[in-house]
N, C-alpha and C positions, 0 to 999 in steps of 0.2 A: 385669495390675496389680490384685492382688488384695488391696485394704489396707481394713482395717476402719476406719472412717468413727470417729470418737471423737465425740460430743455433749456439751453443755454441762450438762445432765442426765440421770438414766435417764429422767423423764416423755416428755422430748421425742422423746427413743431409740423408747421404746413406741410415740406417736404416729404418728413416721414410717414404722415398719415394719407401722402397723397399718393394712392396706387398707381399711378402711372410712371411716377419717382421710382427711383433704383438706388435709393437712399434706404438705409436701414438702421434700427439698433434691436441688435441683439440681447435681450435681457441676461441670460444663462452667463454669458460668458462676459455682459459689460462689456460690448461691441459696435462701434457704429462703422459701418462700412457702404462703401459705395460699389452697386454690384457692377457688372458687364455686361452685354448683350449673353456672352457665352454662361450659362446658368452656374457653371464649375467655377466658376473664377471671380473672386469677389476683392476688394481692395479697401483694406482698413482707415479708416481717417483718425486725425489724433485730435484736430481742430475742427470747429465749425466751418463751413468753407462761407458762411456770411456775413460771422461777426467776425472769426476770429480766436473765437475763446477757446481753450487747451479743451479738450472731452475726456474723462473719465478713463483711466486707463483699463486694458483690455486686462479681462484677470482667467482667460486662454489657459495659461501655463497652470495658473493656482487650481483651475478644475482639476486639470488630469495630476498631477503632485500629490492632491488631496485624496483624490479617491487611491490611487497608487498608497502612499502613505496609512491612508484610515480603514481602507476597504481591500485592501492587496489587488487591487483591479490594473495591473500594467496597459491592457487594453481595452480601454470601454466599449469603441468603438466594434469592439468581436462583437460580433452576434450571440455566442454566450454569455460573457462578459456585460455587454448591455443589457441582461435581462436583472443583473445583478447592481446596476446603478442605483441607489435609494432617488426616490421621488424628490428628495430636495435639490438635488443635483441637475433634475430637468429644468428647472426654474430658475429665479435669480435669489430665491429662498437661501441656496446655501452659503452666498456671499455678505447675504444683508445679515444672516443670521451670524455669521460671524467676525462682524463689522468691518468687513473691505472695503 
């Protein structure tokens, strides 16, 4: 799945692809966020912070819901549990596949 990511600008294009940036998006979860110095602690943006324009909302909650729902998975994140997550769910496969 090799599809090229479209942004709401080139600036923010730049940003994210520019390793020294602490700008991020998350594919899995439909996430752009701005990290910290502290590696724990990451901070969501809902906007471009250079045009302006609204970003994708985050679809966080519809991950863990879904699998909870479709897979009885209450905690993915277990180290048990995580070995049970299907492959579409590491990606942003499960979202597009389901038209989010």
């Amino acid at each position: 799945m090799n599809q090229k990511i479209i942004y709401c600008c080139y600036a923010i294009e730049q940003e994210i692809n520019d390793p020294r940036v602490f700008i991020n998006y998350n594919p899995k979860y439909r996430e752009s966020s701005i990290n910290t110095t502290n590696k724990h602690v990451i901070r969501l943006i809902s906007n471009c912070p250079w045009c302006g324009k609204g970003l994708p909302q985050s679809l966080r909650d519809e991950w863990f819901d879904i699998l909870e729902k479709e897979y009885q998975l209450d905690d993915p994140w277990d180290k048990n549990q995580a070995l049970l997550v299907p492959e579409e769910f590491k990606t942003d496969e499960w979202w597009k596949k389901r038209g989010l």
